[in-house]
C-alpha positions in Angstrom: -8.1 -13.1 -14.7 -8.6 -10.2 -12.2 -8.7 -6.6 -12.8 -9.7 -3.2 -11.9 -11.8 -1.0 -14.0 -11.9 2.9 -13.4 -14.5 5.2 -14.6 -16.1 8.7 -13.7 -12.8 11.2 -14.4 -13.0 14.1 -17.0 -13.2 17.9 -16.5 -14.0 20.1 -13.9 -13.9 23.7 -13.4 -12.2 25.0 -9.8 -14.5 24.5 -6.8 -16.8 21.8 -8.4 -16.9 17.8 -8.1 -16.3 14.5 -9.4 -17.0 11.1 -8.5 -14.5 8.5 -9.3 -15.5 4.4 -9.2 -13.2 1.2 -9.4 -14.6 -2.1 -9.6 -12.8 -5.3 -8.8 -13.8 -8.2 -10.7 -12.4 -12.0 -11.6 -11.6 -14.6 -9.1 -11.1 -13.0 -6.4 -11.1 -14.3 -2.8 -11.4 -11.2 -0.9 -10.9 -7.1 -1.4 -8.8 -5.8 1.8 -7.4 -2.4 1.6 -8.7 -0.4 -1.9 -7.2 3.1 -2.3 -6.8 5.8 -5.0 -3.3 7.6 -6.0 -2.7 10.0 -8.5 0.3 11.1 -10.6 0.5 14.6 -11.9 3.1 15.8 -15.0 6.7 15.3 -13.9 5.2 14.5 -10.4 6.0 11.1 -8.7 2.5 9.4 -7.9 1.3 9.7 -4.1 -1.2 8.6 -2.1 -4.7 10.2 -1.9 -6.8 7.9 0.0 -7.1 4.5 1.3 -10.0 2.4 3.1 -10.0 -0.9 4.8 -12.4 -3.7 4.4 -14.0 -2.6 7.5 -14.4 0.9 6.6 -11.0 2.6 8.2 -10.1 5.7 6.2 -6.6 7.5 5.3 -7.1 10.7 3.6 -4.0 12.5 2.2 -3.4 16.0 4.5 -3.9 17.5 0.4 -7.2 16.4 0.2 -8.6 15.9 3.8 -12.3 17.6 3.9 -12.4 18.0 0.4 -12.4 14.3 -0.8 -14.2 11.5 0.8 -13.3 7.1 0.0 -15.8 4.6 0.6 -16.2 1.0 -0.7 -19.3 -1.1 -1.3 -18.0 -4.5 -0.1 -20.7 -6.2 -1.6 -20.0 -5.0 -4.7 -16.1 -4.7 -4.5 -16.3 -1.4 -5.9 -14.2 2.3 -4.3 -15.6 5.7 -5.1 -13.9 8.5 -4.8 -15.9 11.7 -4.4 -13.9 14.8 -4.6 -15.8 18.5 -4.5 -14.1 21.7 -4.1 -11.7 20.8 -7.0 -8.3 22.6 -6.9 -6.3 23.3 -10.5 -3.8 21.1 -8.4 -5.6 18.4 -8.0 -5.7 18.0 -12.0 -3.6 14.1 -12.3 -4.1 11.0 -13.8 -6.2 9.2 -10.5 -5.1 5.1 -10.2 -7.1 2.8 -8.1 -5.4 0.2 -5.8 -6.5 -2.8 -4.5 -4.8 -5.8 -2.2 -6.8 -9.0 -3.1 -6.5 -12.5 -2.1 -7.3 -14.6 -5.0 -9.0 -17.7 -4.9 -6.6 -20.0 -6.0 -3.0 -17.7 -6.1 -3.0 -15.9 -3.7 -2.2 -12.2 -2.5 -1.9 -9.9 -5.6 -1.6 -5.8 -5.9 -3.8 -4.7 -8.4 -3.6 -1.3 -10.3 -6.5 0.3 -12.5 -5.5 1.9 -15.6 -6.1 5.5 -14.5 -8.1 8.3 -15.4 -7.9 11.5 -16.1 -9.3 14.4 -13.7 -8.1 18.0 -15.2 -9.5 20.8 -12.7 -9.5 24.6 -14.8 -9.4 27.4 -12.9 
């Protein structure tokens, strides 16, 4: 069984940070591209940030020099470090991850979000 566990959301008041993690774990073959979305209230989810297995970024326009991916391969873990928190950028934050699996095959995994609320 494979899976991706999220931590490090919660509150933040307007211009501070958070740090968001997602590990993969099970029987997995190889992490390729990880990424983070988010989905606010009545909002369709969108893309924040994605990173390649060999370190090639995509940052959301929203977020660009604000928010910075990065990946520990060795550890098959994303963070997500966000500073200078907008109220806008309160959502429930999802972690992505293509993985080829030992034995199946290419799967989409999705963490079970968490929760980032920015006050103003």
């Amino acid at each position: 069984q494979v899976h991706l566990v999220e931590s490090g959301g919660g509150q933040a008041q307007a211009g501070g940070s958070l740090r968001l993690s997602c590990a993969a774990s099970g029987n997995i073959f190889r992490v390729n591209t990880m990424g983070w979305y988010r989905q606010a209230p009545g909002k369709q989810r969108e893309l924040v940030a994605t990173i390649t297995n060999s370190g090639i970024t995509n940052h959301a326009d929203s977020v660009k020099g604000r928010f910075t991916i990065s990946r520990d391969n060795a550890k098959n873990t994303v963070y997500l470090q966000m500073n200078s928190l907008k109220p806008e950028d309160t959502a429930v934050y999802y972690c992505n991850a293509a993985v080829t699996l030992a034995i199946y095959g290419d799967r989409d995994l999705w963490g079970q979000g968490t929760q980032v609320t920015v006050s103003s």
